[in-house]
gemmi code that builds the backbone of each chain (N, CA, C; Angstrom):
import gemmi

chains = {
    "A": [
        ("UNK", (91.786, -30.502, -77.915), (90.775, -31.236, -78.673), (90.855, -30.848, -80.160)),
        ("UNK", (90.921, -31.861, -81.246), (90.730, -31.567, -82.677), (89.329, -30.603, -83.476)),
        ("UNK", (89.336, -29.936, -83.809), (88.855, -29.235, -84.978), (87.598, -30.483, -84.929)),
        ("UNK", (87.694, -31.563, -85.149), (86.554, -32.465, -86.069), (85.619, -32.758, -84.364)),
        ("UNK", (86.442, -33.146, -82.636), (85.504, -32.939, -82.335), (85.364, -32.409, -81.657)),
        ("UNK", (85.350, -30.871, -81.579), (85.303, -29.916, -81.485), (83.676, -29.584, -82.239)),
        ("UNK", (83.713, -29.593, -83.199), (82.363, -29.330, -84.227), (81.197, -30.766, -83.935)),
        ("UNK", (81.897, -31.476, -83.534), (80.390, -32.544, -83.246), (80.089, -32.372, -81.865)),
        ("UNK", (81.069, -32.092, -81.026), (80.801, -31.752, -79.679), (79.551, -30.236, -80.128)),
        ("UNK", (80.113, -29.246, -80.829), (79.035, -28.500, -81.184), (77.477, -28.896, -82.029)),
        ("UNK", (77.529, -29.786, -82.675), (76.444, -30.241, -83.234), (75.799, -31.021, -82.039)),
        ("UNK", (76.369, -31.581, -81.337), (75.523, -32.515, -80.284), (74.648, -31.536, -79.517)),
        ("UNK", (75.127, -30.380, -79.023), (74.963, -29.218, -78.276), (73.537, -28.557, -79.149)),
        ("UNK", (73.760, -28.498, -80.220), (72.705, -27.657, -81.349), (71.714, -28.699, -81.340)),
        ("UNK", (71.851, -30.112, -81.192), (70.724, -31.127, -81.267), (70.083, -31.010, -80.163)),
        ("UNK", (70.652, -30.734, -79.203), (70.024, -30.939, -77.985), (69.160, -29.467, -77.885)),
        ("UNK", (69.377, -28.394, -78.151), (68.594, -27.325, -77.882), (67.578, -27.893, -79.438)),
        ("UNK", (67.740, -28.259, -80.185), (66.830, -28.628, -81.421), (65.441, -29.499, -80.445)),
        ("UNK", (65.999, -30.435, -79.495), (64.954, -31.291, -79.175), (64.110, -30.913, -78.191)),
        ("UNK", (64.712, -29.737, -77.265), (64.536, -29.271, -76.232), (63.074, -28.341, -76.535)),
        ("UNK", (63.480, -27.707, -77.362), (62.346, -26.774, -78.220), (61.043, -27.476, -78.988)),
        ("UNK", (61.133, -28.799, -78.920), (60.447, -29.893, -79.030), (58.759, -29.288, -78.404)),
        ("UNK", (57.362, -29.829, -78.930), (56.211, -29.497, -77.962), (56.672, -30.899, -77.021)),
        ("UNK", (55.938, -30.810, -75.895), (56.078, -32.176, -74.817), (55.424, -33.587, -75.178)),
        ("UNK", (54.717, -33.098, -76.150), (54.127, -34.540, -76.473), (54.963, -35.284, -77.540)),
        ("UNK", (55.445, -34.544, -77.915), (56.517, -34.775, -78.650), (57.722, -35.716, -78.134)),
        ("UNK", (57.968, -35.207, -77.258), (59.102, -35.424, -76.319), (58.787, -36.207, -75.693)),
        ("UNK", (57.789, -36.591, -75.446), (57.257, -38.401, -74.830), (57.639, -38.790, -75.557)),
        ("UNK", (56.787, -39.171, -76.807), (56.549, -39.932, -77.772), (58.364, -40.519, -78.163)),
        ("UNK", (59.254, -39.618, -78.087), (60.650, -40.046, -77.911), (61.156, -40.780, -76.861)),
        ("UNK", (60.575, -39.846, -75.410), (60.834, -40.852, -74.305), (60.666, -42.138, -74.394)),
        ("UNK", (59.313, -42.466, -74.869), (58.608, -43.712, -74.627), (59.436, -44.764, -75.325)),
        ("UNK", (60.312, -44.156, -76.632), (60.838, -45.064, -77.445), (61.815, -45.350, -76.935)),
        ("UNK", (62.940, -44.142, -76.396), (64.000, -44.256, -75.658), (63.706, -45.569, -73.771)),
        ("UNK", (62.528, -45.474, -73.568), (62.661, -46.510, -72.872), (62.522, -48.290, -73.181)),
        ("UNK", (61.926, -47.967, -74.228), (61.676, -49.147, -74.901), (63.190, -49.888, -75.310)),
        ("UNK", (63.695, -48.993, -76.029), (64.950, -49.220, -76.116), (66.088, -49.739, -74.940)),
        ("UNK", (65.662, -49.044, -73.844), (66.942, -49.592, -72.578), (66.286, -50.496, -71.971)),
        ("UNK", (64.902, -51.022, -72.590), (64.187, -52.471, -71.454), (64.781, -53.167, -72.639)),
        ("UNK", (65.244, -53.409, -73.915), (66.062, -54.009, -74.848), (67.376, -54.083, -74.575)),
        ("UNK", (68.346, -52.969, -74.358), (69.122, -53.349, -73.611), (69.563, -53.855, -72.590)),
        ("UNK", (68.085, -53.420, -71.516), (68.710, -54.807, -70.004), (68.844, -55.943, -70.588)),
        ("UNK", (68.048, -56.211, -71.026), (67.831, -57.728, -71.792), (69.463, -58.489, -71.955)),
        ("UNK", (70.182, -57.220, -72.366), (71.253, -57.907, -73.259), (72.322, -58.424, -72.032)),
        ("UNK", (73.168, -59.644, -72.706), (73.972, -60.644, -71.512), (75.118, -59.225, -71.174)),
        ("UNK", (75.514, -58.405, -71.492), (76.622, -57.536, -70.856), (75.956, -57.048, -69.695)),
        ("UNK", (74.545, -56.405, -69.728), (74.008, -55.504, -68.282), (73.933, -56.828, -67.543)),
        ("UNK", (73.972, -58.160, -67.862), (73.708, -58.499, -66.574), (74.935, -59.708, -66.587)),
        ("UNK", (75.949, -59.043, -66.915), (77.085, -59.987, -66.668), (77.591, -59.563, -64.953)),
        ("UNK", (78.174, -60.533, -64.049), (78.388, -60.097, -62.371), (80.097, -59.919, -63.111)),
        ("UNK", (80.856, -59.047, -62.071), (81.888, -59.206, -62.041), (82.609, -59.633, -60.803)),
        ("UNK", (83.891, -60.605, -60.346), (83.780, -60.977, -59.330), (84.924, -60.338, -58.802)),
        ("UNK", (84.589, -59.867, -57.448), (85.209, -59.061, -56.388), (86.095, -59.764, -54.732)),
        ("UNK", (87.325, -59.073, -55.020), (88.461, -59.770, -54.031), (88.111, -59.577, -52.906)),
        ("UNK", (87.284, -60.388, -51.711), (87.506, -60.026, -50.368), (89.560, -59.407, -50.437)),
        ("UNK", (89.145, -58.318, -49.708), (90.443, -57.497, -49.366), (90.646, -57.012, -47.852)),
        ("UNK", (92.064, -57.276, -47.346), (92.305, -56.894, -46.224), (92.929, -55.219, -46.201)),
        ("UNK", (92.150, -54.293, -46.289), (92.872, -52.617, -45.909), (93.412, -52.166, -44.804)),
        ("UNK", (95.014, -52.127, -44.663), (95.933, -51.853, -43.855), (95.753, -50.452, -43.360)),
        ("UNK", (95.298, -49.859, -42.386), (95.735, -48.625, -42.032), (96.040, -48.310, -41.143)),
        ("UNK", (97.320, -47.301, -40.609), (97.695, -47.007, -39.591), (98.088, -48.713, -38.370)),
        ("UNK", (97.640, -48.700, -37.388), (97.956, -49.892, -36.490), (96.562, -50.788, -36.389)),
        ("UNK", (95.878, -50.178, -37.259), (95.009, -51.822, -37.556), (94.280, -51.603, -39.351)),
        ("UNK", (93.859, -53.022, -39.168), (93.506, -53.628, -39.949), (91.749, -53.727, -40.201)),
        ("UNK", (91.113, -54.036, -41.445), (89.970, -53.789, -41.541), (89.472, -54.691, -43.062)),
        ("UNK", (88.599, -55.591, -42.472), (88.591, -56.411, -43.544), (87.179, -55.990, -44.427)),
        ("UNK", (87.178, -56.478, -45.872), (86.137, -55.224, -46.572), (86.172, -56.435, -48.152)),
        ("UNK", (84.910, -56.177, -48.596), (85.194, -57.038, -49.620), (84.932, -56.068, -51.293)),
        ("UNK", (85.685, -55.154, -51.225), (86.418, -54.305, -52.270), (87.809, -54.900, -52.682)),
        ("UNK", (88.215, -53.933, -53.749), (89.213, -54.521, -54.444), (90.340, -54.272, -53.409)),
        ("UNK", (91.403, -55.650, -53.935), (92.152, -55.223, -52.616), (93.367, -54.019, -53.176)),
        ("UNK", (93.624, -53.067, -52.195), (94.383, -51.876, -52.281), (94.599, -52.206, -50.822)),
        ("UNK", (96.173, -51.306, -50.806), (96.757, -51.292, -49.321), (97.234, -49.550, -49.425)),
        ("UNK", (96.750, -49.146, -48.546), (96.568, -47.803, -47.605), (97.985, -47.424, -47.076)),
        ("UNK", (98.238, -46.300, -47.348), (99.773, -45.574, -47.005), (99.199, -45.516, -44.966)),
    ],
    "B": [
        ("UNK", (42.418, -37.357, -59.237), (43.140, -37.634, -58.227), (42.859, -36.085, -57.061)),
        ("UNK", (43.196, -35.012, -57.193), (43.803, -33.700, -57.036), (41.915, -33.348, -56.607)),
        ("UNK", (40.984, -33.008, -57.412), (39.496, -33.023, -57.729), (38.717, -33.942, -56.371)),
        ("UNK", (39.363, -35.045, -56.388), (38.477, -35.852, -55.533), (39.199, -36.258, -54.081)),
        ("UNK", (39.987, -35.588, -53.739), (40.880, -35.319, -52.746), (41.997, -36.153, -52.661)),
        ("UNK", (42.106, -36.739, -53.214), (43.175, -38.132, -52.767), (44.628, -37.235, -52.621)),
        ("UNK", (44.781, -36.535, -53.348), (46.064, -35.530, -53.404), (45.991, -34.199, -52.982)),
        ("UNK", (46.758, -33.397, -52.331), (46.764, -31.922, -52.587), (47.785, -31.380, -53.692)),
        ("UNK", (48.206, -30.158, -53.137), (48.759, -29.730, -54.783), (50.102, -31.117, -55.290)),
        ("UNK", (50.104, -30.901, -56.391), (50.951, -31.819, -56.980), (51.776, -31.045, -58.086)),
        ("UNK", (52.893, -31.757, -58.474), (53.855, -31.117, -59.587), (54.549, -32.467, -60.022)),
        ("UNK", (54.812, -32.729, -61.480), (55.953, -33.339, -61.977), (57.017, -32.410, -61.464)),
        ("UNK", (58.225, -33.449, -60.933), (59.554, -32.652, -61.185), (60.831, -34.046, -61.704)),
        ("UNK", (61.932, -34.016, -60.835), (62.829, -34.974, -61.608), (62.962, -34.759, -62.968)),
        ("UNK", (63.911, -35.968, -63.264), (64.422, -36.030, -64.686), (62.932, -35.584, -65.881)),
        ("UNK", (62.054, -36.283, -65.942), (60.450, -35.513, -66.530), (60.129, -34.631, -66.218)),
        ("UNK", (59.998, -34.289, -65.493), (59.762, -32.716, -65.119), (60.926, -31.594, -65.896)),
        ("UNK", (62.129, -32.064, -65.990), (63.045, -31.543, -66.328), (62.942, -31.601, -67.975)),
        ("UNK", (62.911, -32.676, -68.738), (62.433, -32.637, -69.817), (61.408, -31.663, -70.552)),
        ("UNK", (60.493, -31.290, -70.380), (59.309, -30.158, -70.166), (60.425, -28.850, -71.179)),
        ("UNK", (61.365, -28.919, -70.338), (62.501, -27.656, -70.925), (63.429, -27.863, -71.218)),
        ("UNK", (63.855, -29.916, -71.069), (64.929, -29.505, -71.977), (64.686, -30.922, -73.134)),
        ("UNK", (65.886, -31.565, -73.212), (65.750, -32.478, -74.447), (64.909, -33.691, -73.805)),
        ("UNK", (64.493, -34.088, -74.838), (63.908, -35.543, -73.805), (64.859, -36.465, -73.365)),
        ("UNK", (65.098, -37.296, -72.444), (65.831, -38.012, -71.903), (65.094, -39.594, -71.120)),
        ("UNK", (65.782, -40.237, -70.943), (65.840, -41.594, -70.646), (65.750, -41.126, -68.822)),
        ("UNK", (64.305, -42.035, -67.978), (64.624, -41.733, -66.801), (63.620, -42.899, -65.979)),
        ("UNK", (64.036, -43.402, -65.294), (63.261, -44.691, -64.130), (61.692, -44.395, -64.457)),
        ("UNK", (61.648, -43.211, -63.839), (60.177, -43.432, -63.070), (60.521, -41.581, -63.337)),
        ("UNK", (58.545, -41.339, -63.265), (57.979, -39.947, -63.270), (57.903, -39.567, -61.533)),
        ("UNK", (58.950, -38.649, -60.941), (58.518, -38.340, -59.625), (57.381, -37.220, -59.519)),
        ("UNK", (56.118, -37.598, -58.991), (55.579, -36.417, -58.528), (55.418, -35.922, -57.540)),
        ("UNK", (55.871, -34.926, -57.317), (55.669, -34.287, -55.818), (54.292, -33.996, -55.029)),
        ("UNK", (54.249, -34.537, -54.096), (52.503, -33.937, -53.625), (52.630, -33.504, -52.102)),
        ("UNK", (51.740, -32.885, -52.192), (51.274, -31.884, -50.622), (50.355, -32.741, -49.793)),
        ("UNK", (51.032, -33.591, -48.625), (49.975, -34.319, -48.307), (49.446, -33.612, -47.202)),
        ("UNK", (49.387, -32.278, -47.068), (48.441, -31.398, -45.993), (47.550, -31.599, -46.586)),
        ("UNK", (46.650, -31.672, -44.990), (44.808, -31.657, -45.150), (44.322, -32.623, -46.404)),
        ("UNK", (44.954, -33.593, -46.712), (44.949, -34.763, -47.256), (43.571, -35.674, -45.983)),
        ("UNK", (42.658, -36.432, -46.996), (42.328, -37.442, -45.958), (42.844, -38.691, -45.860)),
        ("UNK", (42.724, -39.915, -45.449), (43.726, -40.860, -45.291), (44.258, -40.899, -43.968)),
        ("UNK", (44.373, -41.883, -43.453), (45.665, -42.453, -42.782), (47.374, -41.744, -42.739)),
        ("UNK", (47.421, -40.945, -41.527), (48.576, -40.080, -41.943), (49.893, -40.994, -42.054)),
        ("UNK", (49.942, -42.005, -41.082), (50.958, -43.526, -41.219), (51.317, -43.831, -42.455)),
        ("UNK", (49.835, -43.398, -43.539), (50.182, -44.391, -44.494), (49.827, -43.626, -45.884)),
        ("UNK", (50.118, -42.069, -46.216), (49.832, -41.446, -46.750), (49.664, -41.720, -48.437)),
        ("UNK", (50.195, -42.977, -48.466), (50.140, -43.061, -50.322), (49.095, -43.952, -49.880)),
        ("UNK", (48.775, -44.562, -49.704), (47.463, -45.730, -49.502), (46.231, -45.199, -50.520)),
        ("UNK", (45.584, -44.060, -50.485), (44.338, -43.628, -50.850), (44.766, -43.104, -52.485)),
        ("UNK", (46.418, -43.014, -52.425), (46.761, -42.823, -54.107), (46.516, -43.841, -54.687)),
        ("UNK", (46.825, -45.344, -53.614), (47.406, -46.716, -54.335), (45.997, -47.289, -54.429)),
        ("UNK", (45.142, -46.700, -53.604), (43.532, -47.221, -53.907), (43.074, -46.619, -54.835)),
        ("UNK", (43.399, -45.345, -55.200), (42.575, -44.533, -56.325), (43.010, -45.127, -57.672)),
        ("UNK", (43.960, -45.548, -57.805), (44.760, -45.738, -59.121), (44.632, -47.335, -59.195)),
        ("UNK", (44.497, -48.443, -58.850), (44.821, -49.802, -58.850), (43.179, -50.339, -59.514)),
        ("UNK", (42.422, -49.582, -59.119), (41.045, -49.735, -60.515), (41.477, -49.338, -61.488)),
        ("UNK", (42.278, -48.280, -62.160), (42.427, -47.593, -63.176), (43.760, -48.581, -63.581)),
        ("UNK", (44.033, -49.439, -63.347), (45.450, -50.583, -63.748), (46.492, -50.072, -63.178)),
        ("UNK", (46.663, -49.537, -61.947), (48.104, -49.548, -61.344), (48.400, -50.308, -60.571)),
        ("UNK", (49.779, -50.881, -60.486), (49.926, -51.833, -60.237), (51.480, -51.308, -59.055)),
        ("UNK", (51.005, -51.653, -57.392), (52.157, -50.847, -56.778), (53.288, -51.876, -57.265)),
        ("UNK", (54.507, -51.379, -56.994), (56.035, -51.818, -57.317), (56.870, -51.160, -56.483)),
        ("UNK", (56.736, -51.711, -55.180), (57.839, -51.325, -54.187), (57.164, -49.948, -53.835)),
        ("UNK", (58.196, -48.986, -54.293), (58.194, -47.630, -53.872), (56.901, -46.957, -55.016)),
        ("UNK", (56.785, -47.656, -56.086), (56.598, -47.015, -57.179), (55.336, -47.399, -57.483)),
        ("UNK", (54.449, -47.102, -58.517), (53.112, -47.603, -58.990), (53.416, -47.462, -60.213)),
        ("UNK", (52.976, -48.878, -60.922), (53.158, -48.956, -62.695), (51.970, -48.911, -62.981)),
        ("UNK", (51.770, -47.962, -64.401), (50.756, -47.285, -64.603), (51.022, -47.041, -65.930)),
        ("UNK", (49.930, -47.325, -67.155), (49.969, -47.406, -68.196), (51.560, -46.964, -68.644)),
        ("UNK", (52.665, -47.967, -68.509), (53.928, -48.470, -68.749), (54.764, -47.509, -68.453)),
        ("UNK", (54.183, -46.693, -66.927), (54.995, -45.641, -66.286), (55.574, -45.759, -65.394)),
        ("UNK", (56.408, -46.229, -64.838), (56.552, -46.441, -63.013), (56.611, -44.763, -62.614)),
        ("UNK", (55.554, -44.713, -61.342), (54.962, -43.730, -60.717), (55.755, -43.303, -59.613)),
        ("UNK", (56.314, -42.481, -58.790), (56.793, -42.110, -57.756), (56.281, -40.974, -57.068)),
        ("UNK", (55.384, -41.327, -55.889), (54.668, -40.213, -55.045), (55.863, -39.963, -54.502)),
        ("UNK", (56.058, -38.332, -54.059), (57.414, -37.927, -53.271), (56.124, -36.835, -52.114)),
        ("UNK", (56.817, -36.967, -51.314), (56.602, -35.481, -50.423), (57.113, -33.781, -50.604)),
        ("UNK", (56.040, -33.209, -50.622), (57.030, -32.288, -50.662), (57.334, -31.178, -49.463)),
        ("UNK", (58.388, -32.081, -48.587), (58.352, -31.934, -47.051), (59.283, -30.256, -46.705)),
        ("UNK", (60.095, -29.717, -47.765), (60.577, -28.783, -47.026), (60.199, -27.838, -48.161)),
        ("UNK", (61.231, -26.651, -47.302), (60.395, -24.914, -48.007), (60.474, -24.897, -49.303)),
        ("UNK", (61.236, -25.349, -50.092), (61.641, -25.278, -51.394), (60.735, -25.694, -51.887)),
        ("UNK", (60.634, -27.448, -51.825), (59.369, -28.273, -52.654), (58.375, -27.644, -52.193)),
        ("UNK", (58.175, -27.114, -51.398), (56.243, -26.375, -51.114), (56.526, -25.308, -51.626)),
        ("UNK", (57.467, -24.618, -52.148), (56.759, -23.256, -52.607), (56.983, -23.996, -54.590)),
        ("UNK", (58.043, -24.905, -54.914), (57.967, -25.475, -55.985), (56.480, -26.294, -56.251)),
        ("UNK", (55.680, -26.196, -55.461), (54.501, -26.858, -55.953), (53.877, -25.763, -56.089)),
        ("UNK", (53.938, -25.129, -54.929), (52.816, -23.727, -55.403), (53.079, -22.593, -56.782)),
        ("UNK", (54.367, -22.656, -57.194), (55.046, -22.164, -58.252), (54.615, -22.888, -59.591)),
        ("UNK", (54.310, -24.085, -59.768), (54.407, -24.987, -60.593), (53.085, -24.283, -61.682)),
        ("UNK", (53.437, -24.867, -63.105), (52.478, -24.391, -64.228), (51.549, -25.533, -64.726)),
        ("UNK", (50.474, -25.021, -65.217), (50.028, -25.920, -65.788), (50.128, -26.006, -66.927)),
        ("UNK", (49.959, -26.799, -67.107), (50.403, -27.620, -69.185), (49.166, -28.980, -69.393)),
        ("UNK", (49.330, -29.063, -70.281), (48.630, -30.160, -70.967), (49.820, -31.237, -71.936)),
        ("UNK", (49.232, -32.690, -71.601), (49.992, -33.568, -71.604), (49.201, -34.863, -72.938)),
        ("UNK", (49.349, -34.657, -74.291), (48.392, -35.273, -74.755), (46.852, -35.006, -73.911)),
        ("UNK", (46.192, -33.805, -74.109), (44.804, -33.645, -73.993), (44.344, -33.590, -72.367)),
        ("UNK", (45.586, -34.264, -71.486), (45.545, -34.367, -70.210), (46.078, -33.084, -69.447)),
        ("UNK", (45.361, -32.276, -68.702), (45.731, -31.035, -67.968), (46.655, -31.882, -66.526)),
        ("UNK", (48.000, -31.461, -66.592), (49.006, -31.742, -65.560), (49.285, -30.269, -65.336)),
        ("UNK", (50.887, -30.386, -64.077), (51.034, -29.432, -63.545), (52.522, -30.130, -63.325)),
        ("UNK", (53.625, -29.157, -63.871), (55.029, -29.599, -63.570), (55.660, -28.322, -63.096)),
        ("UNK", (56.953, -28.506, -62.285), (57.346, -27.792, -62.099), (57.931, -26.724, -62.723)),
        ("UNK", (58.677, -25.329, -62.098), (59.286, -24.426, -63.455), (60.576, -25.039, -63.394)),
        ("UNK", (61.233, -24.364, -64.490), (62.451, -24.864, -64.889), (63.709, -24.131, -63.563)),
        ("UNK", (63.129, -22.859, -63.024), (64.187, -22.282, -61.846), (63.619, -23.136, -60.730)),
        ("UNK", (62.776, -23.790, -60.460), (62.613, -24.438, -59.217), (63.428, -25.503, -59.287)),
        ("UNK", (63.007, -26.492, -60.802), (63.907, -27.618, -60.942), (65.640, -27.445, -60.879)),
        ("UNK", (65.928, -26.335, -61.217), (67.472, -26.103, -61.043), (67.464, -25.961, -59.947)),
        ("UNK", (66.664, -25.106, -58.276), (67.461, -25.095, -56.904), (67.405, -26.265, -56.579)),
        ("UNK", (66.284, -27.534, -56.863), (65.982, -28.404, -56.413), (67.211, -29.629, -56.797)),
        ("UNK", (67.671, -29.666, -57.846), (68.704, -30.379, -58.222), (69.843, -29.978, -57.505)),
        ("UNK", (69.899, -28.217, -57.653), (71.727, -27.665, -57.186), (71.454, -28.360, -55.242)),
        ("UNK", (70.362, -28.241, -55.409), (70.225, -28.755, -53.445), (70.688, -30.442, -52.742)),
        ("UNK", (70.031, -30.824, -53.729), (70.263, -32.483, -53.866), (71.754, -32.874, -54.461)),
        ("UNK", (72.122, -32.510, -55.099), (73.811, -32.172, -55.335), (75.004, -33.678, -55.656)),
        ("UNK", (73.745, -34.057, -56.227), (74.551, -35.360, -56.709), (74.680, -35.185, -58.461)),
        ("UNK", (75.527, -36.312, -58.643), (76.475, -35.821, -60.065), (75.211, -35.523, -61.218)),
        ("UNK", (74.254, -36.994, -61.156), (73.314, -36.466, -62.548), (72.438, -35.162, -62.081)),
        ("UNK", (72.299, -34.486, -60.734), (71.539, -33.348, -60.685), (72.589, -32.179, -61.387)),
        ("UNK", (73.445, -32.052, -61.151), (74.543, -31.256, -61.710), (74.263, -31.264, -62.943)),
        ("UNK", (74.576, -32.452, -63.376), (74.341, -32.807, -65.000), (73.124, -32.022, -65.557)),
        ("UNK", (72.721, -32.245, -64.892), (70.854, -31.896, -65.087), (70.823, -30.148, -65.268)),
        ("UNK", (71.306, -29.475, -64.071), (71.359, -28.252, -64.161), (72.647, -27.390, -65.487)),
        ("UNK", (73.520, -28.672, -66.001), (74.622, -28.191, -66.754), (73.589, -27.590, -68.355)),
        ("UNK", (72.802, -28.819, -67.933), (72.318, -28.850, -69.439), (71.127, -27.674, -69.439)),
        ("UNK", (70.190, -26.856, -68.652), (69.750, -26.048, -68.465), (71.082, -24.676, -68.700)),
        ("UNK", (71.618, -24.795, -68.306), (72.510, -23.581, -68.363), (73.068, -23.791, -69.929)),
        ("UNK", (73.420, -25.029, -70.788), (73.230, -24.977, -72.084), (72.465, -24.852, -73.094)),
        ("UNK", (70.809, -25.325, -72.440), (69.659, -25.060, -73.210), (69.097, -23.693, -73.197)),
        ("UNK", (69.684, -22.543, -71.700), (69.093, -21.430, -71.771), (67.822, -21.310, -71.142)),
        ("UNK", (66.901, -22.650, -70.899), (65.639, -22.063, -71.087), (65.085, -22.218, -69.080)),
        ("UNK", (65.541, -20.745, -68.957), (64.820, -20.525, -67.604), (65.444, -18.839, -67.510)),
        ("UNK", (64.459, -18.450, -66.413), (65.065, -16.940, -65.873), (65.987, -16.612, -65.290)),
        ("UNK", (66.886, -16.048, -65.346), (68.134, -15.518, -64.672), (67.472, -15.069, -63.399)),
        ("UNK", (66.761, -14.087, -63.889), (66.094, -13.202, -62.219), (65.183, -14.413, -61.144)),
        ("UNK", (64.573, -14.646, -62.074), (64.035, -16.001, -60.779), (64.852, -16.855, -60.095)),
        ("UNK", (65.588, -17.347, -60.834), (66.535, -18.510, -60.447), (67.531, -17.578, -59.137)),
        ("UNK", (68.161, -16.584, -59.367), (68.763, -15.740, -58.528), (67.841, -15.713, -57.457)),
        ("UNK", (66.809, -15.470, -57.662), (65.778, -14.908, -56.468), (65.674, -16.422, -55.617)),
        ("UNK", (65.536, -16.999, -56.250), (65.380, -18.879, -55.396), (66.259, -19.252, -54.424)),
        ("UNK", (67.720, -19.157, -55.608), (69.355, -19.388, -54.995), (69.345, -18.552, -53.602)),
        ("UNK", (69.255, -17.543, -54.025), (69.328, -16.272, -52.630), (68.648, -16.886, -51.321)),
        ("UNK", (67.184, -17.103, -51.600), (66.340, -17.456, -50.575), (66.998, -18.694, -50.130)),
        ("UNK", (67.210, -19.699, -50.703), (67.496, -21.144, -49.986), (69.184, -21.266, -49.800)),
        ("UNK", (69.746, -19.984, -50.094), (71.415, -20.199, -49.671), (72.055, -21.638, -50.867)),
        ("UNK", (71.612, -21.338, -51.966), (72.073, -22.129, -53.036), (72.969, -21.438, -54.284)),
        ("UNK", (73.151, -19.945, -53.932), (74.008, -19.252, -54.865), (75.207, -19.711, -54.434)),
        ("UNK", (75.988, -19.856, -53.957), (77.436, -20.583, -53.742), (77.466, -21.745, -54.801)),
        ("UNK", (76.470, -22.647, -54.403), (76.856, -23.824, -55.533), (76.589, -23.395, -57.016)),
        ("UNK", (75.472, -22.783, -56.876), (75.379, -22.469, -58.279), (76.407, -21.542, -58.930)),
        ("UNK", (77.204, -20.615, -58.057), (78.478, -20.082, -58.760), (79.279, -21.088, -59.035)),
        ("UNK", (79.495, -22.192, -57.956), (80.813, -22.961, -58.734), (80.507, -23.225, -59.826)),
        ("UNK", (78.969, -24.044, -59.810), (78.480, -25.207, -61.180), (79.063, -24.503, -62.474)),
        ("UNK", (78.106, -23.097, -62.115), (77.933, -22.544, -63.626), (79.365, -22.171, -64.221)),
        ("UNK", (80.511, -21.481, -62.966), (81.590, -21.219, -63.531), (82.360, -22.133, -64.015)),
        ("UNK", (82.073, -23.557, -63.210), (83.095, -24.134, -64.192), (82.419, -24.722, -65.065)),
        ("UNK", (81.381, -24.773, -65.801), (80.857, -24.866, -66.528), (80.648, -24.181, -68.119)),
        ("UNK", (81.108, -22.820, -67.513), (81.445, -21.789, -68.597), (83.383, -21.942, -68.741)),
        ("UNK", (83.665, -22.576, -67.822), (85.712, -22.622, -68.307), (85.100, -23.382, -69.317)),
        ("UNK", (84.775, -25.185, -68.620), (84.675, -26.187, -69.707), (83.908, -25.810, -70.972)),
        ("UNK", (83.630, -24.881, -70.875), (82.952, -24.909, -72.683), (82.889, -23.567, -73.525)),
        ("UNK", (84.449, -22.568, -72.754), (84.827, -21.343, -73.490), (85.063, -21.948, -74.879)),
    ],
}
model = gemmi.Model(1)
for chain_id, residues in chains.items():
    chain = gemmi.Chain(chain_id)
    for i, (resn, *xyz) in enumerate(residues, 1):
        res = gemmi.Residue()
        res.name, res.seqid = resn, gemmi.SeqId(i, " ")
        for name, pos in zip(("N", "CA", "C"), xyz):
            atom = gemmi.Atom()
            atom.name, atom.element = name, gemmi.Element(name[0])
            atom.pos, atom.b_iso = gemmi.Position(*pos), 0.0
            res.add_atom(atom)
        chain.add_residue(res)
    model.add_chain(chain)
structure = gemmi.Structure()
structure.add_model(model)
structure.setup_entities()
């Protein structure tokens, strides 16, 4: 890992004991925003884009087993 | 709730509960643990007399959960040895002006290393980075519930990843 993040990996670390040491009401008052924030992000078209999935037949040994995961075939 | 019987002892724990000691974090719902011994109520139907106490006061049930001034609520049991002595262990604090009761930070670590799924790990990584719990308690917990094994792996590789 580089020198640069190396030191933000350490600053992230120092933020987090910074917030931790926080009083609790405190630390709502963040929560509350931080949820506010991810009911803004469900919102957004990526969380609720579907992705579509291969009915797949998985080969193993002397039988067969049908499954609707991606299809992969089994040594 | 606790005062007028609807509950016996109770504790925040989960991801909020966990917060208490460490950074604040993003999490579903507040689980609280409760003692439904010598509870009155319907034993079939043990949250019923929560979901009556609270639904004057604007809660609103949601499946498993009760939404409550823009909280989703989670009554849990606290059915084995651990969670009952983690309730009886639990501190009290004040919550904006409101007297609660959450768990300690060594209960919340056996209780996560026990449950042993990835964000409980996570959960306990970041305690072992924030520092803030007892060595001697937490040992004393691990010991009793046969949770020092995991907690040696966690922590050791926990201390490779971040020599």
């Amino acid at each position: 890992m580089s020198d640069l993040m190396d030191r933000i990996l350490a600053d992230k670390a120092k933020t987090r004991k910074e917030l931790a040491a926080l009083p609790f009401d405190e630390k709502l008052t963040i929560m509350e925003k931080i949820r506010e924030r991810s009911a803004l992000l469900a919102e957004n078209s990526l969380r609720k884009q579907s992705f579509p999935t291969t009915p797949v037949v998985v080969v193993s040994g002397s039988g067969a087993v049908a499954s609707g995961l991606d299809v992969r075939k089994k040594e | 709730m606790q005062a007028g019987g609807i509950i016996g002892k109770y504790a925040i724990g989960g991801a909020i509960g966990a917060s208490f000691y460490l950074e604040p974090t993003s999490s579903l719902d507040i689980d609280i643990f409760v003692s439904f011994g010598n509870m009155r109520g319907n034993p079939l139907a043990p949250l019923q007399p929560i979901y009556d106490y609270l639904r004057p006061l604007g809660g609103e049930p949601k499946g498993a959960h009760i939404f409550l001034k823009g909280w989703l609520i989670q009554f849990l049991p606290a059915e084995d040895a651990l969670h009952k002595e983690a309730l009886a262990a639990a501190v009290e604090t004040e919550v904006r002006g409101v007297k609660t009761r959450v768990m300690t930070a060594e209960h919340l670590m056996a209780i996560a290393l026990k449950l042993g799924r990835k964000k409980d790990e996570a959960r306990v990584e970041r305690f072992i980075e924030v520092g803030r719990y007892d060595k001697d308690k937490l040992n004393d917990i691990l010991r009793r519930y046969n949770l020092f094994a995991k907690w040696k792996e966690l922590s050791d590789g926990y201390m490779r990843n971040n020599e």
